[in-house]
ZAKE-666499 format. One record per atom (N, C-alpha, C): atom name; x, y, z; residue in one letter; residue number from 1. Coordinates in Angstrom, 1 decimal. Example, Ala and Ser with C-alpha at 12.3 -4.5 7.8 and 13.67 -1.06 7.14 Angstrom:
<recs>
REC   site       c1       c2       c3   code   pos
REC      N     13.2     -5.7      7.8      A     1
REC     CA     12.3     -4.5      7.8      A     1
REC      C     13.2     -3.3      7.8      A     1
REC      N     12.8     -2.2      7.1      S     2
REC     CA     13.7     -1.1      7.1      S     2
REC      C     12.9      0.0      7.9      S     2
</recs>
This chain:
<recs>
REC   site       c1       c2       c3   code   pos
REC      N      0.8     -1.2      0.0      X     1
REC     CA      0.0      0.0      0.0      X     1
REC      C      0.9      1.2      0.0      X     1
REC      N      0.3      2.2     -0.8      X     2
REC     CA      1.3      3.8     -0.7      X     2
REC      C      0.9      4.2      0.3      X     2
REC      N      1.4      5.8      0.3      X     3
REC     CA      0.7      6.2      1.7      X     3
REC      C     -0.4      6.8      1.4      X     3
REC      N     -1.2      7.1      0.3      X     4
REC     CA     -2.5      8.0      0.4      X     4
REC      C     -3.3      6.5      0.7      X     4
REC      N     -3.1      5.6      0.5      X     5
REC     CA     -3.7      4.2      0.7      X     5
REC      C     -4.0      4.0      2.2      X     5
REC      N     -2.8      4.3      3.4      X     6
REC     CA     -2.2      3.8      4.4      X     6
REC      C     -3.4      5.0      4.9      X     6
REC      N     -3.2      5.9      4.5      X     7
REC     CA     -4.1      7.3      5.5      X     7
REC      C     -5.0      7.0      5.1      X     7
REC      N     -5.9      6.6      3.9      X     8
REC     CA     -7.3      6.0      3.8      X     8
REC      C     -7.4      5.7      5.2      X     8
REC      N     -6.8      4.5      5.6      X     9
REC     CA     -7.0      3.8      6.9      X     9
REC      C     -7.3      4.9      8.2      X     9
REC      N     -6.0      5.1      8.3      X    10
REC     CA     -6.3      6.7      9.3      X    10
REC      C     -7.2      6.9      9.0      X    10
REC      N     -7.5      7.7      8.1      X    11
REC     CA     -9.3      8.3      8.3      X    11
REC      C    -10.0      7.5      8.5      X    11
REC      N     -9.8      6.6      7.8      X    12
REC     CA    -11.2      5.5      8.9      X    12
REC      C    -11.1      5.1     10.1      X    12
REC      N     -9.6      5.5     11.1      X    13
REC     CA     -9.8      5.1     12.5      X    13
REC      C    -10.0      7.0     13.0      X    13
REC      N    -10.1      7.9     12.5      X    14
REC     CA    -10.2      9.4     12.8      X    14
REC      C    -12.0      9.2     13.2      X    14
REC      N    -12.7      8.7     11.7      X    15
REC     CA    -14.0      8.9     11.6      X    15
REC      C    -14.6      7.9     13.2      X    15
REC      N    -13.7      6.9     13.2      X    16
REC     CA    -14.5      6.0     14.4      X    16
REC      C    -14.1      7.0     15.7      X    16
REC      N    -12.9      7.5     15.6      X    17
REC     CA    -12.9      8.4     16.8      X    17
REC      C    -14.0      9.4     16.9      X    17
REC      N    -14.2     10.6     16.1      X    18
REC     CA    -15.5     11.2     16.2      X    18
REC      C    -16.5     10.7     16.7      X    18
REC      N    -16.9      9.4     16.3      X    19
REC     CA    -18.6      8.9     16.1      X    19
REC      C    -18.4      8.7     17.5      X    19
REC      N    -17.2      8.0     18.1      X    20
REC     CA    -17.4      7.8     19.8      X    20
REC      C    -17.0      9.4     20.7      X    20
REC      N    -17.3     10.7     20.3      X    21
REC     CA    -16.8     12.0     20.6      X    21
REC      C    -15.3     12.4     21.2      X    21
REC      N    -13.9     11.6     20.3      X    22
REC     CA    -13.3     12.0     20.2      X    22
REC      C    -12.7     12.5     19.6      X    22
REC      N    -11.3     13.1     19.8      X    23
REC     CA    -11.0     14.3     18.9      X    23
REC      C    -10.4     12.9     17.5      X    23
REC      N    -11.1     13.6     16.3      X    24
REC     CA    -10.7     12.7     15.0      X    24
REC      C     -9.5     12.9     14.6      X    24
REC      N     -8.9     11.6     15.8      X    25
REC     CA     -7.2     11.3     15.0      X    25
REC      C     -7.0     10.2     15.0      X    25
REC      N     -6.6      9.6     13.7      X    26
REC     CA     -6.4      7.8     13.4      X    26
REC      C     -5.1      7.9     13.2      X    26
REC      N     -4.5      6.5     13.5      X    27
REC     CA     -3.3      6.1     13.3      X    27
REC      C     -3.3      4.1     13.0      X    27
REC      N     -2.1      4.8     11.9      X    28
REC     CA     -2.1      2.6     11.5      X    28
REC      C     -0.2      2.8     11.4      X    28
REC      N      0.3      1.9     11.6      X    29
REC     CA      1.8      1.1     11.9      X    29
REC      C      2.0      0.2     10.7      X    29
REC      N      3.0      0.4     10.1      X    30
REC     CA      3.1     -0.6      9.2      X    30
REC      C      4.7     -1.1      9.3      X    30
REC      N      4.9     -2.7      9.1      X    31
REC     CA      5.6     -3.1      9.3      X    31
REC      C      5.7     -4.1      7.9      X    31
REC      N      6.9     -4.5      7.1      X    32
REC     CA      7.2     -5.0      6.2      X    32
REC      C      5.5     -5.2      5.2      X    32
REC      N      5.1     -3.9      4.8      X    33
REC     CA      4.0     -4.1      3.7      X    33
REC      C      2.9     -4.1      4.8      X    33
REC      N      2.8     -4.4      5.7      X    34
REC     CA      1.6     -5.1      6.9      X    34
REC      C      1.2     -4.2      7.9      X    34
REC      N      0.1     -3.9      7.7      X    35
REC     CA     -0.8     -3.5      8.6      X    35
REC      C     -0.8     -4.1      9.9      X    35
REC      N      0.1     -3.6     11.3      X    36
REC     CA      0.0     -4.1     12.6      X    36
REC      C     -0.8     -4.2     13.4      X    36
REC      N     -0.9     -2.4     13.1      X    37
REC     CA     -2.2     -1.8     14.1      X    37
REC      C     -2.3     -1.0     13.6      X    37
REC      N     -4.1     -0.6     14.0      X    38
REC     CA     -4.6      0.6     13.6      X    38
REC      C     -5.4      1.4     14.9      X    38
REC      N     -5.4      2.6     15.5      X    39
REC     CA     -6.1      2.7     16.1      X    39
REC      C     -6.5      4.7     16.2      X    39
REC      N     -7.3      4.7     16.8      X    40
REC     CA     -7.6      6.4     17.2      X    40
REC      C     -7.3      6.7     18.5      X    40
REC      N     -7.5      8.2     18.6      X    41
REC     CA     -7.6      8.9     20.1      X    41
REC      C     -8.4      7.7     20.6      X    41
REC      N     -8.5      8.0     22.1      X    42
REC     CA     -9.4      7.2     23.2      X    42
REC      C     -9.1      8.1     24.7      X    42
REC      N     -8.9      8.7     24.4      X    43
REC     CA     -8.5      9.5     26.0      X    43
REC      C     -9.9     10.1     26.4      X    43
REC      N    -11.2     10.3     25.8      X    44
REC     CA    -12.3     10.4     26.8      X    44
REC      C    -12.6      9.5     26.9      X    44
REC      N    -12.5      8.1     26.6      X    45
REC     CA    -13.2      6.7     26.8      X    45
REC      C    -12.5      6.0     27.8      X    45
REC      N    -11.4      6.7     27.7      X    46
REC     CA    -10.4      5.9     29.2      X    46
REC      C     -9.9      6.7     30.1      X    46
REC      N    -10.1      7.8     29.7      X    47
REC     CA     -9.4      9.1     31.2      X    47
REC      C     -8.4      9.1     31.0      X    47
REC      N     -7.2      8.6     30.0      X    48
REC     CA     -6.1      8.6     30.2      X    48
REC      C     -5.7      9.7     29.3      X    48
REC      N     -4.9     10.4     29.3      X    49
REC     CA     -4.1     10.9     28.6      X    49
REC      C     -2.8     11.3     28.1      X    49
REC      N     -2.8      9.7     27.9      X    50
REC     CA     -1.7      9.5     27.1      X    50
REC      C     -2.3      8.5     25.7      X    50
REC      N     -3.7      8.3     26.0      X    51
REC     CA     -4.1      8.0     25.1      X    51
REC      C     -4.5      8.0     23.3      X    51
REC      N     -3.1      8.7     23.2      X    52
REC     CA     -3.3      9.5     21.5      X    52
REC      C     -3.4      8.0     20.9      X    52
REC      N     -3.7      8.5     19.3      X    53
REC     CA     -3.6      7.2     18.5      X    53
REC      C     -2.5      6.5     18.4      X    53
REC      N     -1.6      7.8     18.2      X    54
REC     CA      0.2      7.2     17.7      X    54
REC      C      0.6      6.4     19.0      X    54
REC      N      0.5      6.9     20.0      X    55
REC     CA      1.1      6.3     21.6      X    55
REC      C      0.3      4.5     21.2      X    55
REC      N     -1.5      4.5     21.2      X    56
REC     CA     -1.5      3.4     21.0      X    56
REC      C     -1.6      2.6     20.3      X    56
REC      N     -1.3      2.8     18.8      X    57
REC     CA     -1.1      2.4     17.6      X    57
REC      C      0.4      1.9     17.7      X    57
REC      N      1.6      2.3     18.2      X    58
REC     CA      2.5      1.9     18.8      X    58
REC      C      2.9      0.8     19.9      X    58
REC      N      2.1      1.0     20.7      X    59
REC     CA      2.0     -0.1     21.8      X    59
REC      C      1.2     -1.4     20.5      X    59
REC      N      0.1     -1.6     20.2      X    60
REC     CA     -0.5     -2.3     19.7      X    60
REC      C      0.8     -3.2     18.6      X    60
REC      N      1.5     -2.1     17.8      X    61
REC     CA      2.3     -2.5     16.8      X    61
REC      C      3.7     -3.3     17.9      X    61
REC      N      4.2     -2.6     18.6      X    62
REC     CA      5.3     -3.7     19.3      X    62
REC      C      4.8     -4.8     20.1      X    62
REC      N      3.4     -4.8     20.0      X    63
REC     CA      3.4     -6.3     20.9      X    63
REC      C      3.0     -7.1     19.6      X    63
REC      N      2.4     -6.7     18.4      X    64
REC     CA      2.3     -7.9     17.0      X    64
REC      C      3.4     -8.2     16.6      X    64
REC      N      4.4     -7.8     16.7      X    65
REC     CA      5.8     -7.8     16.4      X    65
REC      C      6.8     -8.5     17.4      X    65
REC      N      6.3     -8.4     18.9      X    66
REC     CA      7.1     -8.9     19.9      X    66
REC      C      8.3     -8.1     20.6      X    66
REC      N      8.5     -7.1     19.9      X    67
REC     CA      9.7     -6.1     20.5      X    67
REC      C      9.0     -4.5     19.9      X    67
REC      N      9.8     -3.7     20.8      X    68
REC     CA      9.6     -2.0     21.4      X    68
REC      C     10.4     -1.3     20.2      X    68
REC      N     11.3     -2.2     19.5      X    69
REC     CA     11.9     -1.9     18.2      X    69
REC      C     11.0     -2.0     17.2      X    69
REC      N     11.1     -0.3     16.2      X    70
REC     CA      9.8     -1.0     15.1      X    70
REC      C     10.9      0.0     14.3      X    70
REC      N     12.3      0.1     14.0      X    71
REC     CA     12.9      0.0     13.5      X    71
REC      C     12.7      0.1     11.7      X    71
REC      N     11.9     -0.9     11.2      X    72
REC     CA     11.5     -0.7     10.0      X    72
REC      C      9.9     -0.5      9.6      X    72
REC      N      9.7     -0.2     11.0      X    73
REC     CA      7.7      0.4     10.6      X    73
REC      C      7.6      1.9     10.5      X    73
REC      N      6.4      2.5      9.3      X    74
REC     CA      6.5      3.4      9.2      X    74
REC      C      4.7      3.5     10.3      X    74
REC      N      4.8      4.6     10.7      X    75
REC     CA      3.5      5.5     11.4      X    75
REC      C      3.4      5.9     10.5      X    75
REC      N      1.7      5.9     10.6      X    76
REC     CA      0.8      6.3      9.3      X    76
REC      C     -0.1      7.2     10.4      X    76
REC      N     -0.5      8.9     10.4      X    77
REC     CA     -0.8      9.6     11.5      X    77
REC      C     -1.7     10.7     10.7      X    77
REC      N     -3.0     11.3     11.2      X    78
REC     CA     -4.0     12.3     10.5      X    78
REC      C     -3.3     13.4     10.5      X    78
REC      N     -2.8     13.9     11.8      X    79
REC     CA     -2.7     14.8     12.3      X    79
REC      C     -1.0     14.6     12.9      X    79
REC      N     -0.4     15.9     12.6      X    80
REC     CA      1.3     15.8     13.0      X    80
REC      C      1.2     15.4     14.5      X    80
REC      N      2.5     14.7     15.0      X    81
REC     CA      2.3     14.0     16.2      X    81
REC      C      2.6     15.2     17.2      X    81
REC      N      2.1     15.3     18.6      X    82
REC     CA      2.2     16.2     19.6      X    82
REC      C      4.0     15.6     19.9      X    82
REC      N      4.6     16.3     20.6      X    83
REC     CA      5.6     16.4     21.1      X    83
REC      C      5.3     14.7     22.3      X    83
REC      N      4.6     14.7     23.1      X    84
REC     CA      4.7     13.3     23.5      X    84
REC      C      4.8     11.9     22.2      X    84
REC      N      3.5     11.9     21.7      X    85
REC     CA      3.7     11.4     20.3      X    85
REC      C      5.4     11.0     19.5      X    85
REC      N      5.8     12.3     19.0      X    86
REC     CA      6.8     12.1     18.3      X    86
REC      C      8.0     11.4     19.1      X    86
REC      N      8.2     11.6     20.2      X    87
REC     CA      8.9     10.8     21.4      X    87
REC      C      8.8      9.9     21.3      X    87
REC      N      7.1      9.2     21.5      X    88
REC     CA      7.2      7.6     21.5      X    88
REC      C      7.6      6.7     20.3      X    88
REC      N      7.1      7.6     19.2      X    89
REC     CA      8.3      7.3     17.7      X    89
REC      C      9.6      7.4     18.0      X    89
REC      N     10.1      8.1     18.3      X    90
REC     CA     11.6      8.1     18.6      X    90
REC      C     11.9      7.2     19.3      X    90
REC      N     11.1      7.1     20.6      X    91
REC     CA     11.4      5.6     21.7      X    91
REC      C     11.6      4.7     20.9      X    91
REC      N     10.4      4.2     19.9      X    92
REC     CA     10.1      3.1     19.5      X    92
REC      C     11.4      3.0     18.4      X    92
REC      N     11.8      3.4     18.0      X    93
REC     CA     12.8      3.6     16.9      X    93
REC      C     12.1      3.5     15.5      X    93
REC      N     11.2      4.0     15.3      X    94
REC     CA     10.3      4.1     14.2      X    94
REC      C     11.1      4.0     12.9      X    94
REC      N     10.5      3.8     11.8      X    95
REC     CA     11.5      3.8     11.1      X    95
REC      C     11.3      4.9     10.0      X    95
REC      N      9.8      5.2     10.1      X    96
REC     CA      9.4      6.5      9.1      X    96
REC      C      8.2      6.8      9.8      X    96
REC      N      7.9      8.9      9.4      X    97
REC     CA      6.2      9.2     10.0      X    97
REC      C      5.6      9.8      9.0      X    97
REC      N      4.5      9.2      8.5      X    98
REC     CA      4.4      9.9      7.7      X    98
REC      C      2.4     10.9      8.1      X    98
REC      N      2.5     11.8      8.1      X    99
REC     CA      1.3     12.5      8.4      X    99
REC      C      0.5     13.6      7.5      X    99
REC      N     -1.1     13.6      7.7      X   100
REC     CA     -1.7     14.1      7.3      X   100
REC      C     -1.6     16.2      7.2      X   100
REC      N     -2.4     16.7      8.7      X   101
REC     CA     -2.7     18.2      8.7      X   101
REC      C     -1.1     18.2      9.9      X   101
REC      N     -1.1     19.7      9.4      X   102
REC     CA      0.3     20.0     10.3      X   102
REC      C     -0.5     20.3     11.6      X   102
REC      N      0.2     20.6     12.9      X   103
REC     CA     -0.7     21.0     13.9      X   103
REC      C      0.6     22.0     14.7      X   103
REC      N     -0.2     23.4     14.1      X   104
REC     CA      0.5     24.7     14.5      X   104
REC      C      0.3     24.5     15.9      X   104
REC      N     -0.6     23.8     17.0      X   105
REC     CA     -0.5     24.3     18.3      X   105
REC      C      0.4     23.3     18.8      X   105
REC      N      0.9     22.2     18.3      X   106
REC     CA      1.8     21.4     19.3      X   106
REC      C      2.5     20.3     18.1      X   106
REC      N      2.6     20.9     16.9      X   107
REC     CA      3.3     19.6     16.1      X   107
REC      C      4.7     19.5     16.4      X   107
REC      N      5.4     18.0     16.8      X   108
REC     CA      6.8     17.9     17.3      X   108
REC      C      7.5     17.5     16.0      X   108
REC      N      7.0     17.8     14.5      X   109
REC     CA      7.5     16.9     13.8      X   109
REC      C      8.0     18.0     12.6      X   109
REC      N      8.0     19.4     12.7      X   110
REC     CA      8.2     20.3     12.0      X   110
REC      C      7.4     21.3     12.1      X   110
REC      N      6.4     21.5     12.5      X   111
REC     CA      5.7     23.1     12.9      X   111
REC      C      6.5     23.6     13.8      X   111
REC      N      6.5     22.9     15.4      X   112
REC     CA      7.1     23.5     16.1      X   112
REC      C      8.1     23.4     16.5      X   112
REC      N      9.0     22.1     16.6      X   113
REC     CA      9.7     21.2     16.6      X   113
REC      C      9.8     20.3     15.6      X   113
REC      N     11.2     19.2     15.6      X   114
REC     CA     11.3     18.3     14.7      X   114
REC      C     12.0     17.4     15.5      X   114
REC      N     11.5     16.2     16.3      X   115
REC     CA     12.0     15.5     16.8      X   115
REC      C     12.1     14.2     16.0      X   115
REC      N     12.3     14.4     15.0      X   116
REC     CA     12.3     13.6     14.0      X   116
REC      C     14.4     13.4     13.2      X   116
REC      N     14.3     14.9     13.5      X   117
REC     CA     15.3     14.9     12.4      X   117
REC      C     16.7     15.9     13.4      X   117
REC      N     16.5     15.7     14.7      X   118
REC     CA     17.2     16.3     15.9      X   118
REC      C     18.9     15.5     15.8      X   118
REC      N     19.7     16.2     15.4      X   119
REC     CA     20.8     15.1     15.8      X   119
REC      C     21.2     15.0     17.1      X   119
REC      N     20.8     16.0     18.1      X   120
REC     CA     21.1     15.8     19.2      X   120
REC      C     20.4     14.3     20.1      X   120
REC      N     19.7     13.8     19.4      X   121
REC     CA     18.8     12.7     19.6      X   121
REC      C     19.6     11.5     19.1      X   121
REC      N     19.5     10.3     19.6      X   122
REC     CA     20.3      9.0     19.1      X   122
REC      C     19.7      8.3     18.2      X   122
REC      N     18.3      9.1     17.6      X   123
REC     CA     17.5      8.3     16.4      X   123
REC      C     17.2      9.5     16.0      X   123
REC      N     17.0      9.5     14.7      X   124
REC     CA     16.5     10.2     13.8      X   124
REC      C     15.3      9.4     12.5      X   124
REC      N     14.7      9.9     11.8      X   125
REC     CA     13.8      9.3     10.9      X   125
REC      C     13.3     10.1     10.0      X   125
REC      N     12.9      9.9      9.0      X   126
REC     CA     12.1     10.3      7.6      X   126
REC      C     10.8     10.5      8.1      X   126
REC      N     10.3     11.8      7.7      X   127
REC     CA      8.8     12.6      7.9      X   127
REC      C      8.3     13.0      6.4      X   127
REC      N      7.4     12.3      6.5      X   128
REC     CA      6.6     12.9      4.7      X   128
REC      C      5.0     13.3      5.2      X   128
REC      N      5.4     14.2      5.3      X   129
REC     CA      3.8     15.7      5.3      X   129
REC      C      2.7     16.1      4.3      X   129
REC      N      1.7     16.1      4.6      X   130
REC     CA      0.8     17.1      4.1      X   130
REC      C     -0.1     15.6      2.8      X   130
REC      N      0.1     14.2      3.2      X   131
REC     CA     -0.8     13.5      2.8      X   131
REC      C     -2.2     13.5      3.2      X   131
REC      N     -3.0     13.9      1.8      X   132
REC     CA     -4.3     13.9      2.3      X   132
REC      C     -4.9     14.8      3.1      X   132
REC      N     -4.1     15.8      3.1      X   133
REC     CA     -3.8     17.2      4.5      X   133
REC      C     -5.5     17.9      4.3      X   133
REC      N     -5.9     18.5      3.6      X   134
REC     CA     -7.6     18.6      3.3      X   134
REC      C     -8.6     17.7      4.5      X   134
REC      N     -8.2     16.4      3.8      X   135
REC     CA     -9.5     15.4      4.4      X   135
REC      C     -8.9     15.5      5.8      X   135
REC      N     -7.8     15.4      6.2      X   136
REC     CA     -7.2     15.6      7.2      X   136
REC      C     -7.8     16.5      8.3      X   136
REC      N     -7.4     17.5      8.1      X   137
REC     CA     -7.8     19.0      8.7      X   137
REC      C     -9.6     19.2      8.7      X   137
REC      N    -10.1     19.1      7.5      X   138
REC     CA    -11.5     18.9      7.2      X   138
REC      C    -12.3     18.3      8.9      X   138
REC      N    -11.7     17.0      8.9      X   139
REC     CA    -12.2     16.1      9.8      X   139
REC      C    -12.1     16.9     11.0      X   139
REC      N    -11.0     17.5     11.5      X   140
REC     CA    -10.8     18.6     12.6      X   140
REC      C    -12.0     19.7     13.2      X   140
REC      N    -11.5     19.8     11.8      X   141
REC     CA    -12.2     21.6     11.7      X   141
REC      C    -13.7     20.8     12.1      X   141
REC      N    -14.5     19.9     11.3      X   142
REC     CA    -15.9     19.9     11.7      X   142
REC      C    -16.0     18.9     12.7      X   142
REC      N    -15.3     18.6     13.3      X   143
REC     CA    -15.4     17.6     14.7      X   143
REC      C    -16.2     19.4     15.5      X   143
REC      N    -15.0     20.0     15.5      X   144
REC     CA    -14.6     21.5     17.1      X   144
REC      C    -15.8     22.2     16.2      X   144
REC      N    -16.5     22.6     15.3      X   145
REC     CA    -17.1     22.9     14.7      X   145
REC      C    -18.7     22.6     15.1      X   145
REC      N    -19.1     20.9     15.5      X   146
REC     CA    -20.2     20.8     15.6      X   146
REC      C    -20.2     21.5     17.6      X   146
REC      N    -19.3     21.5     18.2      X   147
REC     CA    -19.2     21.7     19.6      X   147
REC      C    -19.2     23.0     19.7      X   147
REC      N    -19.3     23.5     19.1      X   148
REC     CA    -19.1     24.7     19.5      X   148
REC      C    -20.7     25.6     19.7      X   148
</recs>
């Protein structure tokens, strides 16, 4: 699958996050061609907040795999990852991110930061931006849109 293929997916775990009234962000892990995990936000459905998609679309992806190394999986993400986010990529040793809308209030992947591409960091990785960035953003804008 390319990536406008791979973020198909994202949006369809974005849209399931809305329908359960969270904020619409999907995330899918791909490892050798393969779909590991796919998941969205959940942090009103569990109180937790650490519950972005990428955090658990990550966890989900190193336990199908068996190791915290995902070394050759790329993150497939709606929305640029928050500064916790792009960490757990970096923890995880990710091996590419590739994301939809940028997110001027806290993106760690090039709006506001790039913990992606930091040499001060012991991992670095490839970021490909602005897939599907529209349907992306779209989904945002009319999530905060009906709440308001």
């Amino acid at each position: 699958m390319d990536d406008e293929a791979l973020m198909d997916l994202a949006l369809d775990e974005a849209r399931l996050a809305a329908a359960d009234g969270e904020v619409p962000i999907g995330a899918v892990v791909v490892v050798d061609g393969e779909v590991v995990a796919r998941r969205h936000n959940e942090r009103e459905a569990t109180g937790d907040p650490t519950a972005h998609a990428e955090v658990l679309a990550l966890r989900d992806a190193a336990e199908a795999v068996g190791s915290w190394r995902l070394e050759g999986a790329t993150l497939v993400v709606t929305l640029e990852p928050c500064p916790m986010c792009a960490g757990a990529a970096w923890a995880a040793r990710i091996g590419r991110v590739v994301y939809g809308g940028a997110n001027l209030d806290a993106g760690a992947l090039g709006s506001l930061y790039h913990l992606g591409t930091d040499p001060r960091l012991n991992h670095e990785f490839p970021v490909t931006h602005g897939v599907r960035e529209e349907e992306c953003l779209d989904l945002l804008v009319d999530f905060f849109a009906d709440r308001r």
